[in-house]
C-alpha positions as CSV (number, residue, x, y, z in Angstrom):
1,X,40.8,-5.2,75.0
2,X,43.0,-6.0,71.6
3,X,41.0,-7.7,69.0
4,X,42.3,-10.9,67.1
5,X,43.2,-10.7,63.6
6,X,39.7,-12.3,62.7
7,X,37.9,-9.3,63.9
8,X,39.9,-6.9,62.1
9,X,38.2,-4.2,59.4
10,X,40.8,-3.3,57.3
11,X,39.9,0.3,56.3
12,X,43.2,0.7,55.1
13,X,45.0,1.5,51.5
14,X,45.1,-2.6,51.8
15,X,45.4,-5.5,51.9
16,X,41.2,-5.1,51.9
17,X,38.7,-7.7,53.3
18,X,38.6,-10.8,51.3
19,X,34.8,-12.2,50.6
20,X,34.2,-14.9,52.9
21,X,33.0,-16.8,49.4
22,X,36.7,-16.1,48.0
23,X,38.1,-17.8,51.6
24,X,36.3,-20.9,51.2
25,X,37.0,-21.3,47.4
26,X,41.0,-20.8,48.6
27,X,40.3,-24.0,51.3
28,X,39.5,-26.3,48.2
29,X,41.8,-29.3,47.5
30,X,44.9,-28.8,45.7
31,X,45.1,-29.9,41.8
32,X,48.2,-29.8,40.0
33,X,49.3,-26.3,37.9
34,X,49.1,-28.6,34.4
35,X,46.1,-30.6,35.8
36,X,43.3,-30.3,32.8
37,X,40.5,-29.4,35.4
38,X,43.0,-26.5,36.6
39,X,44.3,-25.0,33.3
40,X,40.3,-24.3,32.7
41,X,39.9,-22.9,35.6
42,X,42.9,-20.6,34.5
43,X,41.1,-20.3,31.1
44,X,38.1,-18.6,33.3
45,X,40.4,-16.6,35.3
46,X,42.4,-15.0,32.1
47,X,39.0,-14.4,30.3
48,X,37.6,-12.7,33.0
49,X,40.8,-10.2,33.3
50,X,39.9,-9.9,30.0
51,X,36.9,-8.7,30.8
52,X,37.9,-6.8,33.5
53,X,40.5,-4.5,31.7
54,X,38.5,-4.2,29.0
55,X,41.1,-5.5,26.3
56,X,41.3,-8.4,23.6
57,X,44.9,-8.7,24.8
58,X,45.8,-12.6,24.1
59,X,48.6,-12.4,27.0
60,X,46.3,-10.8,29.9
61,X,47.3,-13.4,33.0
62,X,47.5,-13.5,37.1
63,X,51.1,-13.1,37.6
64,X,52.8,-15.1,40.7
65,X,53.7,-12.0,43.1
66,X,51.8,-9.2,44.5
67,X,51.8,-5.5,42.3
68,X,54.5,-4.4,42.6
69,X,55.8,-7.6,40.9
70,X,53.5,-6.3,38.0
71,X,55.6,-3.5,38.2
72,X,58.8,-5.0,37.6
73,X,57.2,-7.5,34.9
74,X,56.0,-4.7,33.0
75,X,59.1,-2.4,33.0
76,X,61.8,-5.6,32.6
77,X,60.6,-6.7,29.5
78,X,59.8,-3.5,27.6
79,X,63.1,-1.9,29.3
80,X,66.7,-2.3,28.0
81,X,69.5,-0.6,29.1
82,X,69.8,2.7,28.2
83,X,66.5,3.2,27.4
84,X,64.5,6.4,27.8
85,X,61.6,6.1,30.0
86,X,59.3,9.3,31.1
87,X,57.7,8.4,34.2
88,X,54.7,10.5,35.9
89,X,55.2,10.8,39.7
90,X,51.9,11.9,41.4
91,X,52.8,10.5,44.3
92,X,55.0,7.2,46.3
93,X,54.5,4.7,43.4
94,X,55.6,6.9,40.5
95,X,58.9,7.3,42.4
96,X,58.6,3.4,42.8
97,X,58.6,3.1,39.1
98,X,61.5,5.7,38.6
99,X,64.0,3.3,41.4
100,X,62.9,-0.1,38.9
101,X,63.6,1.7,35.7
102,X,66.9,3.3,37.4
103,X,67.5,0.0,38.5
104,X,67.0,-1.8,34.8
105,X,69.6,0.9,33.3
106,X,66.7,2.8,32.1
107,X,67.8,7.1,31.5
108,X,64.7,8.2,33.8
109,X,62.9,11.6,33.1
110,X,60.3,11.6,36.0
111,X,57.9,14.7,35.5
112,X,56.5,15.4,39.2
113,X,53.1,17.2,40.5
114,X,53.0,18.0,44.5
115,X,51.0,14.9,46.1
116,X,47.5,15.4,46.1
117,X,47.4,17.0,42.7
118,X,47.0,15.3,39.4
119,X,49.7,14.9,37.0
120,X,49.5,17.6,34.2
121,X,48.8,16.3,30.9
122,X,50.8,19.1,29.1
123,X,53.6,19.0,31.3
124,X,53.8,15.1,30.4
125,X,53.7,15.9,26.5
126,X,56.0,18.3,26.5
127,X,58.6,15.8,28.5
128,X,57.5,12.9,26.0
129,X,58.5,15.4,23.0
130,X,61.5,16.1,24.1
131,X,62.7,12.6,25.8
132,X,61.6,10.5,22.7
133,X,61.1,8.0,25.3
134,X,60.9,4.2,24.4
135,X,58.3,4.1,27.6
136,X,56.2,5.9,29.6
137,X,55.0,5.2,32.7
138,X,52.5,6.6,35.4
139,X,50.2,5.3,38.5
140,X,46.5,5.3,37.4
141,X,45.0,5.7,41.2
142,X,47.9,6.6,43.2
143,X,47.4,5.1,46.4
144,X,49.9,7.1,47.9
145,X,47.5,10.4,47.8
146,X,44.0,9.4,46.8
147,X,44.3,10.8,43.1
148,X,43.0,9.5,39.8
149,X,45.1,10.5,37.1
150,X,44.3,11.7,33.5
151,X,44.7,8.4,31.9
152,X,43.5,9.4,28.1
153,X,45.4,12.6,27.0
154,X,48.5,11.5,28.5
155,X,48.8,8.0,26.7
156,X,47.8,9.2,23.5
157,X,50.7,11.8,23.7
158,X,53.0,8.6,24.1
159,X,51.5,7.1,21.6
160,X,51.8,10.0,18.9
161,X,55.5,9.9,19.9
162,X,55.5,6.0,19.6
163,X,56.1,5.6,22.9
164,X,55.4,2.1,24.8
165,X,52.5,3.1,27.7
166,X,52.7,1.1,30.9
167,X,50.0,2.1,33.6
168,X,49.9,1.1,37.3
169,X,46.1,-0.5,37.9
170,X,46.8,-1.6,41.6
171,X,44.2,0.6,43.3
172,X,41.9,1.2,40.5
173,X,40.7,-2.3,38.8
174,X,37.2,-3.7,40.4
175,X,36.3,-0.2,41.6
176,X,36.7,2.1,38.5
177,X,36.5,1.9,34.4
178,X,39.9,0.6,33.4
179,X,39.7,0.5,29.5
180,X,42.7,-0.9,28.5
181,X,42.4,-1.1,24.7
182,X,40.0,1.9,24.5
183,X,43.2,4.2,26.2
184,X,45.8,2.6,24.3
185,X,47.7,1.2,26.7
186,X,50.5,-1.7,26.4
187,X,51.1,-2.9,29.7
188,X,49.0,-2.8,32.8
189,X,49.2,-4.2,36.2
190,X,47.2,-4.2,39.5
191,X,46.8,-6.5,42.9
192,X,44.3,-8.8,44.2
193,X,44.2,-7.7,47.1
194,X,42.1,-4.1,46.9
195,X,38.8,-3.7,45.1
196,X,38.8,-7.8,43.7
197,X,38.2,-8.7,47.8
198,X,40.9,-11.2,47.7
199,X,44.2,-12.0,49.6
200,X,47.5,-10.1,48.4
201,X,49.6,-12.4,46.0
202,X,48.6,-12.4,42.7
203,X,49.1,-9.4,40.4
204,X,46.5,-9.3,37.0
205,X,49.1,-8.1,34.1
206,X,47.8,-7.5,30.3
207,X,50.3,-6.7,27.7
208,X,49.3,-5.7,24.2
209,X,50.7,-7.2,21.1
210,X,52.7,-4.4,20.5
211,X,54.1,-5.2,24.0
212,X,54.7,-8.7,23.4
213,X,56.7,-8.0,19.7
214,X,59.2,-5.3,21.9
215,X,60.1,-8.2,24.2
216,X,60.3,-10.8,21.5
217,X,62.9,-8.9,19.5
218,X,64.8,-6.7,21.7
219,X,68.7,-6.8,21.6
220,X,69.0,-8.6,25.3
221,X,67.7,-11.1,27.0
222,X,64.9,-10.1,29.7
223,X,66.6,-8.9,33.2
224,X,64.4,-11.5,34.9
225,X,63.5,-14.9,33.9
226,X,60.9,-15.1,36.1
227,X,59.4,-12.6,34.6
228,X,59.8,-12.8,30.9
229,X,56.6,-13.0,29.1
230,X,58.7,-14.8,25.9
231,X,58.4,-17.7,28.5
232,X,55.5,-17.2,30.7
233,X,53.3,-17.3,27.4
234,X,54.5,-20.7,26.8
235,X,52.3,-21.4,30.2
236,X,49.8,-18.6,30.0
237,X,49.5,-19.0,26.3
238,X,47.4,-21.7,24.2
239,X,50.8,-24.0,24.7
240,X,50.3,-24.2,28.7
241,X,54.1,-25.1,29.0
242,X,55.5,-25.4,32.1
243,X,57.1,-22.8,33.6
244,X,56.8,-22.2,37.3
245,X,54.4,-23.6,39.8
246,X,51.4,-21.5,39.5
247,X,50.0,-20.7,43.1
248,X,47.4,-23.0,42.6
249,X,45.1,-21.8,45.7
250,X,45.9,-17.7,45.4
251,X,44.0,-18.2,41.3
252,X,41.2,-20.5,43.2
253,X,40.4,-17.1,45.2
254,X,40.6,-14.9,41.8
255,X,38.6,-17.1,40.0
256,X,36.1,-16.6,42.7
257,X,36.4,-12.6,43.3
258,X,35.9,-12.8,39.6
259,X,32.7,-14.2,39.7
260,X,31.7,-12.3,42.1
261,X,32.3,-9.2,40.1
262,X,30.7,-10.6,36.9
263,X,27.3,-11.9,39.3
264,X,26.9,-8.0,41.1
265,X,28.2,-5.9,37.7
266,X,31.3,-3.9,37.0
267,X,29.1,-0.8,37.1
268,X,27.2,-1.3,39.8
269,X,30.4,-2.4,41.8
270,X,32.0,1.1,40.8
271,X,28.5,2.7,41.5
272,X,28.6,1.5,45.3
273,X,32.4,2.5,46.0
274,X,31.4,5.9,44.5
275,X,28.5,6.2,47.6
276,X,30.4,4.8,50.0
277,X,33.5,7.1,49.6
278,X,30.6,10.1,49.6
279,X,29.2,9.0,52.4
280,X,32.5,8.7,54.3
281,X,33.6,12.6,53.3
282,X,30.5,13.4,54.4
283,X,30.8,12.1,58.3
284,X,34.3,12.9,58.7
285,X,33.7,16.6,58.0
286,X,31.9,16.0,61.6
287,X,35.8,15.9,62.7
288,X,36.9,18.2,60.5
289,X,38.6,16.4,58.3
290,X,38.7,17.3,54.8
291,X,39.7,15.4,51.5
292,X,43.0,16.1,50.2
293,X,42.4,15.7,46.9
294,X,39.9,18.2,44.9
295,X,36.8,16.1,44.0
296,X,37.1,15.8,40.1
297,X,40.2,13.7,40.8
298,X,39.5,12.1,44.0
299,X,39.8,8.5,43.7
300,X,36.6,6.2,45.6
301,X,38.1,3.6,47.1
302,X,40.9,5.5,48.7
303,X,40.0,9.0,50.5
304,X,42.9,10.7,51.7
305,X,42.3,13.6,54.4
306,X,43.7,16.1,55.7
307,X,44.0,15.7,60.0
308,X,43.3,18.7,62.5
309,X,46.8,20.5,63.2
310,X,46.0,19.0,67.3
311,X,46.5,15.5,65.7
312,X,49.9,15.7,63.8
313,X,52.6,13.7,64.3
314,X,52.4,10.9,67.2
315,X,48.6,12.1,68.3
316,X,47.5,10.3,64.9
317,X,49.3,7.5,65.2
318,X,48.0,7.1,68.9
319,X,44.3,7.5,67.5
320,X,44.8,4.8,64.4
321,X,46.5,2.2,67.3
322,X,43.1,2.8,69.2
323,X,40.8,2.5,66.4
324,X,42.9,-0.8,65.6
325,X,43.1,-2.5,69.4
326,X,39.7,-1.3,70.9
327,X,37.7,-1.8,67.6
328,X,39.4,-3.4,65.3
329,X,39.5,-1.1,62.7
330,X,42.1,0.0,60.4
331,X,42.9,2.8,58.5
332,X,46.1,4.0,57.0
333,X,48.5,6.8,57.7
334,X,50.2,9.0,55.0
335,X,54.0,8.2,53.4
336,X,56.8,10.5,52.4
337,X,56.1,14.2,53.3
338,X,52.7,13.4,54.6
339,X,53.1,11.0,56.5
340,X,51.6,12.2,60.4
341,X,49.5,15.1,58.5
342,X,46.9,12.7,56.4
343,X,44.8,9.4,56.5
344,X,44.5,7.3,54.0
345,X,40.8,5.1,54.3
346,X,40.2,2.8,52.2
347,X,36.6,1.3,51.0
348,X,37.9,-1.5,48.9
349,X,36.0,-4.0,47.2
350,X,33.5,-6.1,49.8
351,X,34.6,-3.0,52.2
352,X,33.1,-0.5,49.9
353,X,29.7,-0.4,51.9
354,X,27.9,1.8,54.1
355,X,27.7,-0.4,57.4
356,X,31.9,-0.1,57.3
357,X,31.7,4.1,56.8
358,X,29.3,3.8,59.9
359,X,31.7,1.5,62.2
360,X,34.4,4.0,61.5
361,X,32.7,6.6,62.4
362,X,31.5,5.0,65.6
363,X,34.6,4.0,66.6
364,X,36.3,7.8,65.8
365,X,33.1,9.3,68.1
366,X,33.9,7.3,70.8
367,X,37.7,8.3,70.9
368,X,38.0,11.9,69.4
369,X,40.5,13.3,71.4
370,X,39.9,17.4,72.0
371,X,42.3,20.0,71.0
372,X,44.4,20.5,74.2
């Protein structure tokens, strides 16, 4: 029997869950995006990304589009063309940043590790040396492979060159320490969607003031309007100008997962994805599955693992559409050159518990299928 989409556990690399808590505060009445009530609400939401990211960063906001808008928002405005950018690529969203720097006019120097490793902090200073870049850019949690990336020695080799660091949040923020001002770090983005338990849509974006003076005196205008943060601080600023219609009912939902975070504790939120991602490495070695990535650099709200050899190709696929229509449960299959070779399971946010690792692991004992 197919479940409905209100049954589904999505044990994916996201969207996650959203807390039931965050549902209802997204079913409120509408308010307008320059009504006084509202714009304190926003005040609530951009303190607590504040909090969240662990910076003083005036311009920290919830930017209208999901993260890999972030993305583009943080590369268009501290990109012009010609620029040099070094970009880390541990995986399928550090070659996402190398097509929207390619794409800005950006000269791209993309300094690769095989997926599932980590990217090497000496081969990234030795690129930034000799690149001079104006940017550089890497995936904190790369979704893509399960791996947490060396966040501190790398930035503060772009920083002794004077380089602009931008770092990809999506995965990480709500599940591990981001420390934003601590690493040194200019722009960061991430997604509602994953370890905030809230509905894809919104991306939380922080630039520091260094940020902020590169795209208030660079030579050319912003590539996008939408995106420029001269103008969006006019509304996300003290000012509260208007500039687009804020989704009113997506920062309702943040405000809530927010609160949610601030009433259980950042570490105790980062504690419980940390035992629910060892709990479920330890029940899938029942299948033989093993992680992909080695454990110092394995992220916990996104296990990647390595399938049987029997299960390969269409096999796995056949096993995830059973999992999804007899149970409702969802988990993700690999990209690029392992994609039919890996899953990707996700314990994000409200799914980062041990009643979820159990209903996976019910479901996959019920429909194992045996090597031929």
């Amino acid at each position: 029997m197919t479940r409905t989409a209100e049954q589904r556990l999505l044990l994916g690399p996201g969207p996650s869950n959203a807390h039931p808590r965050v549902l209802a505060a997204m079913a409120r009445p509408l308010m307008g995006h320059l009504d006084p009530a509202f714009l304190a609400l926003l005040d609530d939401v951009q303190s607590g990304l504040r909090r969240l990211f662990a910076t003083r960063n005036e311009l920290t906001l919830p930017l209208s589009g999901t993260g890999s808008a972030g993305m583009e928002a943080c590369l268009c405005n501290l990109l012009e063309p010609g620029d040099r950018i070094v970009v880390g690529v541990a995986g399928v969203f550090g070659q996402r940043m190398c097509e929207v720097a390619s794409r800005l006019g950006a000269k791209v120097t993309p300094v690769t590790t095989e997926m599932g490793t980590v990217l090497r902090p000496e081969a990234m200073s030795e690129a930034i040396t000799r690149v001079r870049p104006r940017v550089v850019a890497f995936v904190h949690a790369e979704t893509s492979t399960g791996a947490r990336q060396p966040v501190e020695e790398i930035a503060q080799a772009a920083r002794d060159a004077g380089a602009l660091v931008v770092l990809d949040c999506v995965t990480s923020l709500g599940g591990l320490p981001v420390e934003i001002d601590r690493w040194g770090i200019d722009a960061a983005y991430s997604g509602t969607q994953k370890c905030l338990s809230c509905p894809p849509g919104l991306s939380p974006a922080t630039f520091s003031p260094r940020a902020v003076e590169r795209a208030r005196t660079r030579a050319t205008k912003v590539s996008s309007w939408y995106f420029d943060i001269n103008l969006l601080a006019g509304y996300f600023g003290g000012e509260r100008v208007y500039h687009h219609t804020a989704p009113i009912t997506a920062i309702y939902g943040l405000h809530e997962g927010l609160a949610l975070i601030e009433e259980e504790g950042l570490e105790q939120r980062i504690k419980r994805h940390a035992e629910a991602a060892a709990a479920l490495v330890e029940g899938l070695a029942e299948f033989g599955m093993e992680p992909l990535v080695a454990e110092q650099h394995r992220l916990p709200m996104l296990t990647a693992v390595r399938l049987p050899e029997h299960l390969h190709g269409a096999p796995e696929a056949d096993l995830r559409r059973r999992l999804l229509d007899r149970y409702g449960v969802e988990v993700g299959g690999g990209l690029g050159a392992l994609a039919g070779r890996i899953w990707r399971i996700g314990l994000m946010g409200e799914n980062a518990r041990l009643t979820n690792v159990e209903s996976l692991l019910c479901a996959l004992r019920h429909e194992w299928p045996e090597r031929d």
